[in-house]
VOGU-3710 file (C-alpha; in Angstrom, 3 decimals, decimal comma):
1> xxxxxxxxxx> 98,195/67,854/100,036  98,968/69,600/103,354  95,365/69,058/104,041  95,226/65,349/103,601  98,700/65,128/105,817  97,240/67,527/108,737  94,034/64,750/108,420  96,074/61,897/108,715  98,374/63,835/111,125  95,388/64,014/113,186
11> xxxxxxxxxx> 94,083/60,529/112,917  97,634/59,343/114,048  97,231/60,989/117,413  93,747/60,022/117,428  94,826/56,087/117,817  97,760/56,011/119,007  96,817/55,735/122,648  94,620/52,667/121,677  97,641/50,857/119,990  100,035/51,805/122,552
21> xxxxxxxxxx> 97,792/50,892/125,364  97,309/47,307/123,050  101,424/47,222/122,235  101,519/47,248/125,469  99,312/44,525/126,530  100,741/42,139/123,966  104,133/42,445/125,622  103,316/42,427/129,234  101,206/39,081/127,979  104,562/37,796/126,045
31> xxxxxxxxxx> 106,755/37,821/129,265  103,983/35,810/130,566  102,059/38,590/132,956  98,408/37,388/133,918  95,090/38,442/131,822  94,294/40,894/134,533  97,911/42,634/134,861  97,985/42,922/130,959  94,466/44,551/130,810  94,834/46,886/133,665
41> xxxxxxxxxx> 98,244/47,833/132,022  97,027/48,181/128,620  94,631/50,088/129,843  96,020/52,597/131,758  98,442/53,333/128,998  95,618/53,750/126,532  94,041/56,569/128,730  96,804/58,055/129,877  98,249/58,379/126,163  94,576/59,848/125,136
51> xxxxxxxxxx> 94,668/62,693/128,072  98,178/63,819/126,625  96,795/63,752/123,479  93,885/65,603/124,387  95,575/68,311/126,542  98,421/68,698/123,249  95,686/69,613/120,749  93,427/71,850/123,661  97,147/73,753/124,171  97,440/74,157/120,463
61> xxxxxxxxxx> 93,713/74,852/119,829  93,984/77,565/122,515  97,150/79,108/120,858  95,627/79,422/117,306  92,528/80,840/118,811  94,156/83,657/120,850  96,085/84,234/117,466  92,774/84,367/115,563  91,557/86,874/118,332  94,900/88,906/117,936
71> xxxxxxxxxx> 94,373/89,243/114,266  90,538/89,905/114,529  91,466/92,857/117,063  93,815/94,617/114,376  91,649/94,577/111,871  89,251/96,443/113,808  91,288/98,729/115,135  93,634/99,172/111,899  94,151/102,541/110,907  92,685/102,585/107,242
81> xxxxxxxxxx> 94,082/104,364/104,407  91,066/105,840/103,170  90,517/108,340/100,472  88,762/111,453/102,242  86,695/114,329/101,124  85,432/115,213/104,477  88,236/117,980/106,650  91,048/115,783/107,477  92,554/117,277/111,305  95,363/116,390/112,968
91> xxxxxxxxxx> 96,213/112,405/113,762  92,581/112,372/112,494  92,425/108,602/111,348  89,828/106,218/110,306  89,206/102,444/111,791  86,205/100,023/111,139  84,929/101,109/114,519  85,074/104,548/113,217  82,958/104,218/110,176  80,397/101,802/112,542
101> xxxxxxxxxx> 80,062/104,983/114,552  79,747/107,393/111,638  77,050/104,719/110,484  75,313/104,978/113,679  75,379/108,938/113,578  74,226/109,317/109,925  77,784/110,536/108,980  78,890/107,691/106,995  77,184/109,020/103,469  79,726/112,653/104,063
111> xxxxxxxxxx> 83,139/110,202/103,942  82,442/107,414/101,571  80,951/108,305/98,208  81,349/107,673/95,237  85,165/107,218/93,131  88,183/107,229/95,263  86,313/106,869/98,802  84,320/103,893/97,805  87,575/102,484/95,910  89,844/102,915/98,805
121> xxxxxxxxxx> 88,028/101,298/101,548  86,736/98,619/99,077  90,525/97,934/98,599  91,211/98,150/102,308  88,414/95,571/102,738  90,010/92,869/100,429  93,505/93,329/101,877  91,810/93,020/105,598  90,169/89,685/104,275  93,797/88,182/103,106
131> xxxxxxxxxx> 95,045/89,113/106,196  92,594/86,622/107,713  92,513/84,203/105,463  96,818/83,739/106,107  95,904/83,717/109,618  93,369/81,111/109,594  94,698/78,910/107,496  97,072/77,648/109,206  94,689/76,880/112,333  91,564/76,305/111,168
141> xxxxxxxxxx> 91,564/72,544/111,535  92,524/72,793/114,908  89,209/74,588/115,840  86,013/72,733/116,737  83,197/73,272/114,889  81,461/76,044/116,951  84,959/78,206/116,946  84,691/77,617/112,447  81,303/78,675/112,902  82,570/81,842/114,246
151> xxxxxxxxxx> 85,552/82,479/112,083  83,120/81,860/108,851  80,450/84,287/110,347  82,750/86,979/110,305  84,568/86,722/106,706  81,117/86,317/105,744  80,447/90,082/107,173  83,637/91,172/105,609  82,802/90,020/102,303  79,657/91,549/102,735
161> xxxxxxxxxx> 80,889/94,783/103,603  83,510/94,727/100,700  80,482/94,219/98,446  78,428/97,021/99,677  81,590/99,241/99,334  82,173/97,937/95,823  78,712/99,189/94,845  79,261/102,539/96,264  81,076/103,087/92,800  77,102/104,105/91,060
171> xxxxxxxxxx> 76,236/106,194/93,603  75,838/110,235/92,876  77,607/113,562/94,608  74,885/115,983/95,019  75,126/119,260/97,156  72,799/118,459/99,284  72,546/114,009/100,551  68,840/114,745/101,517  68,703/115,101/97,449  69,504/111,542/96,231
181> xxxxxxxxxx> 67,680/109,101/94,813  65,767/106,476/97,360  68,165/103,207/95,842  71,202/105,635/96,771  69,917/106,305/100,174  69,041/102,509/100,616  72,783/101,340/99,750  74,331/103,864/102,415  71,524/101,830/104,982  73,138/98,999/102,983
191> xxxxxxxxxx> 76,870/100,278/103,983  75,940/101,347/107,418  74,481/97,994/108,199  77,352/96,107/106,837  80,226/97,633/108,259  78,317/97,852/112,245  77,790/93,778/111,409  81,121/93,205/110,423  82,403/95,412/113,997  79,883/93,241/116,003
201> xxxxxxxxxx> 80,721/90,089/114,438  84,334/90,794/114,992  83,801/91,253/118,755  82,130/88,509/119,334  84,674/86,122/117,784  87,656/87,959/119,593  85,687/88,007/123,190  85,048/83,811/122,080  88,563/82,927/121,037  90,603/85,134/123,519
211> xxxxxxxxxx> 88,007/86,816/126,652  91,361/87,927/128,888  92,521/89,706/125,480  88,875/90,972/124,389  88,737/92,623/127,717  92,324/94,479/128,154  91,803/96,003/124,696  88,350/96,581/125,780  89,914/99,012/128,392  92,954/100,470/126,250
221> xxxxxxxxxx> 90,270/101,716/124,181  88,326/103,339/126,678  91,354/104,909/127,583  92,144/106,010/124,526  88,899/107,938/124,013  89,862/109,435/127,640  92,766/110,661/125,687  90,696/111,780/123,131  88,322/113,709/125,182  90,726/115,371/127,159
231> xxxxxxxxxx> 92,513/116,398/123,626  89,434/117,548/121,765  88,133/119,572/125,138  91,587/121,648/125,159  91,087/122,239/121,497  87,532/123,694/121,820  88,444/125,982/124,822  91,202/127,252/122,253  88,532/127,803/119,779  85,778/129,062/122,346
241> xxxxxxxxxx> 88,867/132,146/123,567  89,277/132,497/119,835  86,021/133,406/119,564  85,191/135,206/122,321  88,064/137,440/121,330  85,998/138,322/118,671  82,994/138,564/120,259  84,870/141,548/122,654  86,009/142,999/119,252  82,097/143,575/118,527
251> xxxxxxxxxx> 81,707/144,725/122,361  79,947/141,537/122,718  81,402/140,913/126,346  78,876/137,545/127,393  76,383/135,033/125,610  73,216/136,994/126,202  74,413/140,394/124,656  73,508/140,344/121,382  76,020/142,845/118,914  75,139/146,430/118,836
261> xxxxxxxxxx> 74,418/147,186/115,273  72,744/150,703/115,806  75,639/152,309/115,485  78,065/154,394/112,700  78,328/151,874/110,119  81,825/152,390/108,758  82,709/151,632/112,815  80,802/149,129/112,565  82,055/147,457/109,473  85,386/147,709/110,731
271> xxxxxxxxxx> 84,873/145,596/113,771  82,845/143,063/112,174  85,920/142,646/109,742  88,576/142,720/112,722  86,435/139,706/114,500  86,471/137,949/111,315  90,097/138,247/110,659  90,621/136,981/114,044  88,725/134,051/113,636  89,937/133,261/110,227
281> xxxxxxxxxx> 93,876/132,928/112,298  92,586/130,681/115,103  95,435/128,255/115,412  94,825/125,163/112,896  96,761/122,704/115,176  94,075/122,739/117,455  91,439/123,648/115,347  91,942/120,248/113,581  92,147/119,017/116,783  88,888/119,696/118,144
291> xxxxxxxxxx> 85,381/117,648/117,696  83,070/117,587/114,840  80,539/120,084/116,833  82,819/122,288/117,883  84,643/122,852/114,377  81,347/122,936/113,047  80,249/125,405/115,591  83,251/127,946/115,152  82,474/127,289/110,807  79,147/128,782/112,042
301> xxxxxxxxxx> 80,327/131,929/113,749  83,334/132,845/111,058  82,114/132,293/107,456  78,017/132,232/108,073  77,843/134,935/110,806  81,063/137,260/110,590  81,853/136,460/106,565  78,149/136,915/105,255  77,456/140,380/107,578  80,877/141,804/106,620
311> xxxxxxxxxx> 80,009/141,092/103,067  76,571/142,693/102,947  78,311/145,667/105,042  80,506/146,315/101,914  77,386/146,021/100,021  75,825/148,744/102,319  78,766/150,800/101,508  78,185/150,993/97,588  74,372/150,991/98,164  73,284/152,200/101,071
321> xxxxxxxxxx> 69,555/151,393/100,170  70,293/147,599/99,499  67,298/146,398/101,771  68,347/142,883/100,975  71,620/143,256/102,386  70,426/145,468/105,145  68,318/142,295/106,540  71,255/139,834/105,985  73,537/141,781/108,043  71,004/142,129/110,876
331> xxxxxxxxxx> 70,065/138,219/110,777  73,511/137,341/110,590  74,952/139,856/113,398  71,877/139,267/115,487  72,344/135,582/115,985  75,880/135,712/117,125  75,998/135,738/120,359  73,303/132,717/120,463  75,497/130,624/117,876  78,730/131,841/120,514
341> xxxxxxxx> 76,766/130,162/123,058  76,396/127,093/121,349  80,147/126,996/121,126  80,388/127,209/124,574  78,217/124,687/125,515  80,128/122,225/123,111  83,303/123,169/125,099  81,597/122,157/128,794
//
């Protein structure tokens, strides 16, 4: 019903210039006005009630468009409420332009899996595509056929996406993703694919329907990441002193010094477990805070350098003939100061 009235709505305002422009006409021709007069009238009325016409539906087109756009925008940019298995830092949140860079970085199959990840952003998905539909609804005949084009391209990429994600229910959890099956890894290409169409869909319908808007949040987000940057670089020159703390704890006092571990062993043992200690306490504020590398990075030094040698230390201690242990402590102490380098290039 509202569909046939906003037809015949817009019918109405298709004619009426016509009739007026003929009302018109009829009545200057009453009074007795000449032929000409009554035409030129008529005629004049006609266009002049068309261009107001015209310019009423371009100012209303124009309005639902940049509303469209507006809408579009958040849903890219919403914060989702996703369920997460992967280490969760502080104000660490998740958008669609998020997961279209985790797709682009191969990251994508370490956040959504299988269960509650899939189900959550499948579910974020189909409230993001009501969203729209309210919006459009009310404007959609008011766009021209190019701009319906464009809206129906992207809830077509949405849907898609929401698909994909619904799928993501079958796949497995193995230790290691290099281990699944090819028609797993082919549905996180699937995923990946889906979600960087949807992103690039949605910016090309907000850059057609509002380009002054496109632009400005175009820049606020560049901004942002400024903000970003700045943020994460404080938080990995926190973790670098943290760890260069306990790289002085080892006598380790620069990047090309490896640790010393030709010396008494119980002295030995005890520094390796000081350093660790140390880095275990690094403050979690900004260790949440930091990049992916550089968490990753300061992971490396604490549990697979400082953790494992100061475990087959205590081994050494019960057998001192352990060969097994001997050679993980001296692989694990002797690559150190190489993997404390690689921190500190992350922090530059």
């Amino acid at each position: 019903m509202r569909s046939f009235l906003a037809g015949l709505r817009d019918l109405l305002i298709l004619v009426h210039g016509p009739l007026a422009g003929l009302a018109t006409g009829l009545v200057l021709l009453a009074i007795g006005a000449d032929a000409w007069a009554t035409t030129a009238v008529g005629g004049v009325v006609s266009i002049a009630l068309i261009l107001l016409a015209h310019f009423a539906r371009s100012g209303e087109r124009s309005r639902c468009e940049h509303a469209i756009a507006k809408v579009v925008r958040g849903i890219l940019d919403r914060r989702l409420t996703l369920t997460r298995i992967d280490p969760v830092g502080f104000d660490d949140f998740m958008t669609l332009r998020d997961l279209a860079a985790d797709a682009v970085s191969g990251r994508l199959g370490g956040l959504i899996v299988y269960g509650g990840p899939a189900q959550s952003l499948s579910e974020e998905l189909k409230v993001l595509a009501t969203e729209l539909e309210n919006a459009v609804t009310r404007c959609y005949i008011h766009l021209p056929a190019r701009g319906k084009g464009t809206v129906d391209v992207f809830a077509n990429a949405m849907a898609a996406a929401r698909d994909v994600s619904d799928a993501m229910w079958t796949v497995s959890f193995p230790p290691n993703p290099s281990d699944r099956p090819q028609h797993e890894k082919e549905l996180y290409d699937q995923l990946g694919n889906a979600i960087l169409n949807l992103v690039s869909a949605g910016d090309r319908f907000d850059e057609a329907f509002d380009p002054q808007g496109f632009a400005r949040s175009t820049v606020d987000r560049a901004k942002s990441r400024d903000t970003n940057a700045r943020r994460e670089g404080h938080a990995a020159a926190v973790l670098l002193k943290n760890a260069r703390d306990a790289s002085y704890v080892l006598g380790v006092m620069h990047v090309q010094q490896p640790v010393n571990i030709e010396v008494d062993r119980v002295a030995l043992t005890s520094r390796v477990a000081q350093a660790y200690d140390l880095m275990l306490h690094a403050n979690a504020d900004e260790y949440q805070s930091a990049s992916d590398a550089a968490r990753t990075a300061h992971r490396r030094l604490t549990y697979e350098d400082l953790g494992a040698s100061l475990e087959a230390l205590r081994r050494l201690e019960r057998m001192p003939n352990d060969a097994e242990a001997d050679a993980l402590m001296r692989e694990r102490l002797g690559r150190f100061h190489t993997d404390l380098a690689a921190l500190e290039a992350i922090r530059r």
